[in-house]
C-alpha positions as CSV (number, residue, x, y, z in Angstrom):
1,X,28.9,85.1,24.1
2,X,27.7,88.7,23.3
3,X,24.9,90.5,24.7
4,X,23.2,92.7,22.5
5,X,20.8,95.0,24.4
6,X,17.6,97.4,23.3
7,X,17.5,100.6,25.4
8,X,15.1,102.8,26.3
9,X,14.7,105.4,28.9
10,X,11.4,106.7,30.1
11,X,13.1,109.1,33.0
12,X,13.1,112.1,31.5
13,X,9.6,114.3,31.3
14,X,8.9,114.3,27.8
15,X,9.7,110.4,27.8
16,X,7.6,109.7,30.7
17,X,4.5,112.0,29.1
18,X,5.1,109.7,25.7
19,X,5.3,106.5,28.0
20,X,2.0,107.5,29.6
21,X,0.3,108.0,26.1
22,X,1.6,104.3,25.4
23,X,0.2,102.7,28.6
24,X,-3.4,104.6,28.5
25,X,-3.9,103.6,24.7
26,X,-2.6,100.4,24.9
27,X,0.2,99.5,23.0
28,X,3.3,97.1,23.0
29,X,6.2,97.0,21.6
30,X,6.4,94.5,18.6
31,X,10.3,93.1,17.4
32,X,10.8,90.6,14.2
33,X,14.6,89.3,13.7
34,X,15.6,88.2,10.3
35,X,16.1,84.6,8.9
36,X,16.9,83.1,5.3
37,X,16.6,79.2,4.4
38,X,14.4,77.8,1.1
39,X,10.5,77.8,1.5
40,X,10.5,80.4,4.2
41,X,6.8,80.9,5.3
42,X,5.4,83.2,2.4
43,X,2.4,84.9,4.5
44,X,4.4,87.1,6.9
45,X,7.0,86.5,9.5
46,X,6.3,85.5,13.5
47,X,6.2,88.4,15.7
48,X,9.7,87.4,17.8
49,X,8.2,89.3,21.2
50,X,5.4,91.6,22.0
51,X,6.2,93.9,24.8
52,X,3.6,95.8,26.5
53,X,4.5,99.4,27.1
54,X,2.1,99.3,30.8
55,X,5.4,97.0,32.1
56,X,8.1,99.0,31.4
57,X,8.8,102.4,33.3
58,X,12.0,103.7,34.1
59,X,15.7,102.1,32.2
60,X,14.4,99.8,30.5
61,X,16.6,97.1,29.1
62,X,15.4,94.0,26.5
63,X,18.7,91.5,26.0
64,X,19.6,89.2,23.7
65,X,21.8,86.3,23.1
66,X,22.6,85.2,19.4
67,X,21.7,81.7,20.9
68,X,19.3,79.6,19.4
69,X,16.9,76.6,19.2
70,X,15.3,74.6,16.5
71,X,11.4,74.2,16.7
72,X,9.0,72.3,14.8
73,X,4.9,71.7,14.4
74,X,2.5,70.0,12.5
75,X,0.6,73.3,11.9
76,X,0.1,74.0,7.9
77,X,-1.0,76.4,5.4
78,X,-0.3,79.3,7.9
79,X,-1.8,82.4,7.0
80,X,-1.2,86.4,8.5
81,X,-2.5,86.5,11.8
82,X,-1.9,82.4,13.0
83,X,0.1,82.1,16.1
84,X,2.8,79.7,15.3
85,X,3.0,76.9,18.5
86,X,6.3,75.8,19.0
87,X,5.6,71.6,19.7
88,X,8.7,70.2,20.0
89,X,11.8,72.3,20.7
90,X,15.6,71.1,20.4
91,X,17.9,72.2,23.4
92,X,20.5,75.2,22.9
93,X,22.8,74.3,19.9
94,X,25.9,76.1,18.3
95,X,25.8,77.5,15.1
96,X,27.2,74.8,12.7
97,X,25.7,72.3,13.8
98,X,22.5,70.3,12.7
99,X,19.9,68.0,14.3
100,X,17.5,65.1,13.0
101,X,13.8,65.3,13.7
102,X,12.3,61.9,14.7
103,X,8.6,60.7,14.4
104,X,8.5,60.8,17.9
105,X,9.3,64.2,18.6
106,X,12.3,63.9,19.5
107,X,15.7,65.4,18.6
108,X,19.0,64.0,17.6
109,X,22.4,64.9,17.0
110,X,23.5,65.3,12.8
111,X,21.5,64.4,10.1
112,X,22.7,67.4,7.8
113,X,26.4,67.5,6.4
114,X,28.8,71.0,5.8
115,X,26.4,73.4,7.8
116,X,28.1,76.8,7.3
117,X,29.3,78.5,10.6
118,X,27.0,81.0,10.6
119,X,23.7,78.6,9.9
120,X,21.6,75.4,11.6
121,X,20.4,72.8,9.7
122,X,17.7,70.2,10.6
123,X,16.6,66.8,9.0
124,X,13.0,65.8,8.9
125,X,13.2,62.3,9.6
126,X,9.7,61.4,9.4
127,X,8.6,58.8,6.6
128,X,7.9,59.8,3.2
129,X,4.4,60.7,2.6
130,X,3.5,62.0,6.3
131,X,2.8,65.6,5.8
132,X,5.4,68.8,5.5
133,X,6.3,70.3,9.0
134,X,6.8,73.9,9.8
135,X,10.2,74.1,11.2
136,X,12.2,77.0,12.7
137,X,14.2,79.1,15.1
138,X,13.8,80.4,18.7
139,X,16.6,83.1,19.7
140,X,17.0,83.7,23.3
141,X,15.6,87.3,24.5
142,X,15.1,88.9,28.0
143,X,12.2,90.9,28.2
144,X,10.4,93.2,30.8
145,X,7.3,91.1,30.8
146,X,8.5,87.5,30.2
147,X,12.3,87.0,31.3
148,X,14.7,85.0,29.1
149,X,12.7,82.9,26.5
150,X,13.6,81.4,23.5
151,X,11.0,82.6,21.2
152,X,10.1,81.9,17.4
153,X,11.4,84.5,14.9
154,X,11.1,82.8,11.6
155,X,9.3,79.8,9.7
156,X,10.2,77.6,6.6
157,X,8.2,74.2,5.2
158,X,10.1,71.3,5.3
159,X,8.7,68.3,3.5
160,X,9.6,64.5,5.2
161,X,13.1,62.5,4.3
162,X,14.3,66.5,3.6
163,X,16.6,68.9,5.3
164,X,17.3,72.8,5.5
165,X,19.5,75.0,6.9
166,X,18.6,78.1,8.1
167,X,20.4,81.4,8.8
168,X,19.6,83.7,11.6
169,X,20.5,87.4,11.0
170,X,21.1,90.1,13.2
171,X,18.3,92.6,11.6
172,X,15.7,94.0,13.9
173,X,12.6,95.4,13.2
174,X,10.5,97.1,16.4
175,X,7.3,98.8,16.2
176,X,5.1,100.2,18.8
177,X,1.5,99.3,17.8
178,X,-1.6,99.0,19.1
179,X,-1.6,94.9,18.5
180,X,-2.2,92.7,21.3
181,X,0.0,90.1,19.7
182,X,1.7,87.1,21.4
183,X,4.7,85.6,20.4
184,X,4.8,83.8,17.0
185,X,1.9,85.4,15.9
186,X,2.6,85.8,11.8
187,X,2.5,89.2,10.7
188,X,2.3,90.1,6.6
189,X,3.0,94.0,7.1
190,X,4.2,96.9,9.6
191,X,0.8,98.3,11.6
192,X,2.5,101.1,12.9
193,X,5.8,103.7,12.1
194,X,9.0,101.9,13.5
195,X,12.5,101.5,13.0
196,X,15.1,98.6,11.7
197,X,18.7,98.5,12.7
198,X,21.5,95.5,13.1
199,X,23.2,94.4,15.6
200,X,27.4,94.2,14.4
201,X,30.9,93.3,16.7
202,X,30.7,96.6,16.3
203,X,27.0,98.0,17.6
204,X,26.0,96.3,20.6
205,X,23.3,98.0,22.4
206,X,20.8,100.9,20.7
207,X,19.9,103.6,22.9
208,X,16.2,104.0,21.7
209,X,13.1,106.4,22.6
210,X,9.5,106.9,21.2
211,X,8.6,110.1,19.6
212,X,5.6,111.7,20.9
213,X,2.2,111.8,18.4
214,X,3.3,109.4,16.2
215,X,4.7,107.3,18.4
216,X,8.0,106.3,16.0
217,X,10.6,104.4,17.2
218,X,14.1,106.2,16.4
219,X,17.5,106.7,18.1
220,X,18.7,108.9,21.0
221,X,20.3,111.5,19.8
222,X,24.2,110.9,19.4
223,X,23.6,107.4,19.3
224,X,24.1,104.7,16.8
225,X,21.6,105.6,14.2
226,X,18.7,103.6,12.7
227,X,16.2,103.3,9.8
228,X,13.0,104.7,10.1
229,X,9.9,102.0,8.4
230,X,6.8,103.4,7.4
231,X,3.5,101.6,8.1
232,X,2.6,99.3,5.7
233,X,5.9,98.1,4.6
234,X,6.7,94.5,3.9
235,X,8.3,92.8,7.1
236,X,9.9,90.0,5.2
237,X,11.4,92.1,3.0
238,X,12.8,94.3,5.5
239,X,14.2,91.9,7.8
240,X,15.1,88.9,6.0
241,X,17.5,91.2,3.5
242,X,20.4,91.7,5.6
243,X,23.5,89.9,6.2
């Protein structure tokens, strides 16, 4: 299984003066992953991990596994700003493969034929007329300030007796804000300047740093490049594009 791994390095002078900027104004470093399924959550996407900048010093490296889980809750009508609560949670699964959610919270093997490799798909067993879930999935990351967690990147309706199948993609989005957001807190638009890039076979790890002033997220210099996102822009629209 690949690791693909964030980078920064807060060692040299000018880094550590920007990293002290961070820490003193409190901000944290914000990442959304892409996903694409039918009735994806229309009010924003869930904030995948929040960061803060006063635990990192130093190399500092966030991992991640393209492994996932599915998740599902009760919670509807989610609007920008509602922390999505994971309630029930399926173990780690494969990609191609699909699981049936039970009344009782509980998850089963199957219950969705011809999932595509790249995709997991989910059945909503619960009986007609009980109301829609909110249904996702949790991709395994390795953070400074909360170890390896599967955490919620993404959030589609999903009405009883139906199924989905969702796609996880390998876009990142990462800003550094001044949002004290936990994980799975739905976000409409981009607070701050950031960056976007993908992870490939071919691009592993980003080599990353924080320009001072503005605080932008871009690349180091030589290394693989990324896209530069201006505040405001649409998060679902920038992560949930790609391929």
């Amino acid at each position: 299984m690949t690791t693909f791994t964030i980078e920064f390095d807060f060692n040299s002078a000018d880094q550590k003066a920007v990293l002290s900027a961070l820490q003193a104004q409190g901000y944290n470093l914000l990442a959304y992953k892409g996903a694409v399924g039918p009735n994806q959550l229309t009010a924003g996407v869930p904030t995948w991990f929040s960061v803060p900048f006063g635990t990192m010093f130093g190399l500092v490296d966030i991992d991640y596994e393209p492994k996932y889980k599915l998740y599902v809750t009760t919670q509807g009508n989610i609007a920008a700003d509602t922390t999505i609560q994971m309630q029930s949670i399926s173990t780690a699964l494969s990609l191609g493969s699909a699981q049936t959610f039970n009344s009782d919270g509980s998850f089963v093997s199957g219950g969705v034929a011809n999932v595509p490799a790249d995709s997991l798909g989910l059945f909503n067993n619960r009986p007609a007329g009980t109301p829609p879930l909110t249904v996702g999935l949790a991709g395994l990351v390795n953070t400074p300030s909360g170890g390896a967690q599967y955490l919620p990147f993404c959030a589609f309706t999903l009405n009883p007796q139906g199924s989905i199948m969702m796609k996880p993609l390998e876009t990142i989005l990462l800003v550094a804000a001044q949002q004290n957001l936990k994980s799975g807190n739905v976000q409409a638009s981009v607070s701050a300047p950031g960056c976007t890039f993908a992870f490939s076979a071919n691009i592993v790890e980003y080599y990353l740093e924080v320009l001072p002033s503005t605080y932008a997220i871009t690349n180091q210099g030589g290394k693989p490049s990324v896209s530069p996102v201006s505040s405001g822009s649409t998060i679902g629209t920038i992560v949930n594009s790609g391929s």
